[in-house]
C-alpha positions in Angstrom: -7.2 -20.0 -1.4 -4.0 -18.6 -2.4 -5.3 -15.6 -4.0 -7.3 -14.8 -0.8 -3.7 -15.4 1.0 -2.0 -13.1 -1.4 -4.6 -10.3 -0.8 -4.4 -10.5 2.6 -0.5 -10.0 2.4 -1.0 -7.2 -0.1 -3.5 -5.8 2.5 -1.0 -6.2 5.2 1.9 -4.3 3.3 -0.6 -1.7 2.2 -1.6 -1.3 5.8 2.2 -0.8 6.7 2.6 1.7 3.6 0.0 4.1 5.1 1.3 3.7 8.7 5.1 5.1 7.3 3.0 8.1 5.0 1.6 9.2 8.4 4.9 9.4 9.9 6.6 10.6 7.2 4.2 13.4 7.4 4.0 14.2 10.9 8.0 15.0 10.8 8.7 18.8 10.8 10.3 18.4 7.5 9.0 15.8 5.4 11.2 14.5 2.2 8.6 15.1 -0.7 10.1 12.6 -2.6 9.8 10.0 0.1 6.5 10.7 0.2 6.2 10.4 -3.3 7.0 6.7 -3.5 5.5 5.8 -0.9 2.2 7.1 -2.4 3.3 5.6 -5.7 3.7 1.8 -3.4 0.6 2.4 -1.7 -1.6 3.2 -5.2 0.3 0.1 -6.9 -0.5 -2.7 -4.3 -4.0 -1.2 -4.0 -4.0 -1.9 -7.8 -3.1 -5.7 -7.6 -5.6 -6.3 -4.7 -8.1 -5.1 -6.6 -7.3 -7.2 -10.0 -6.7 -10.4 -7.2 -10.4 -9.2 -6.3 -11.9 -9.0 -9.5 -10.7 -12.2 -10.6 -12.2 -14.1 -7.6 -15.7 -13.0 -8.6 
């Protein structure tokens, strides 16, 4: 159960990664770098849920 917990948490901050990528580009003059890392977040967590996944099954 507490990997199913953990993904859901991972899910959660993923969630909230993508939400401040939209509004990072909907500002007349998005930071790049900003951007950067927060792609660089996003791609990481994806990566652990994934490997939380795959060890479930």
């Amino acid at each position: 159960m507490a990997v199913e917990s953990r993904i859901r948490e991972l899910g959660s901050r993923h969630h909230s990664i993508d939400e401040a990528i939209r509004d990072e580009l909907s500002r007349p003059s998005s930071d790049g770098a900003r951007l950067t890392e927060l792609k660089r977040r996003k791609l990481r967590l994806k990566e652990e849920m994934e490997a939380l996944r795959s060890r479930t099954h």
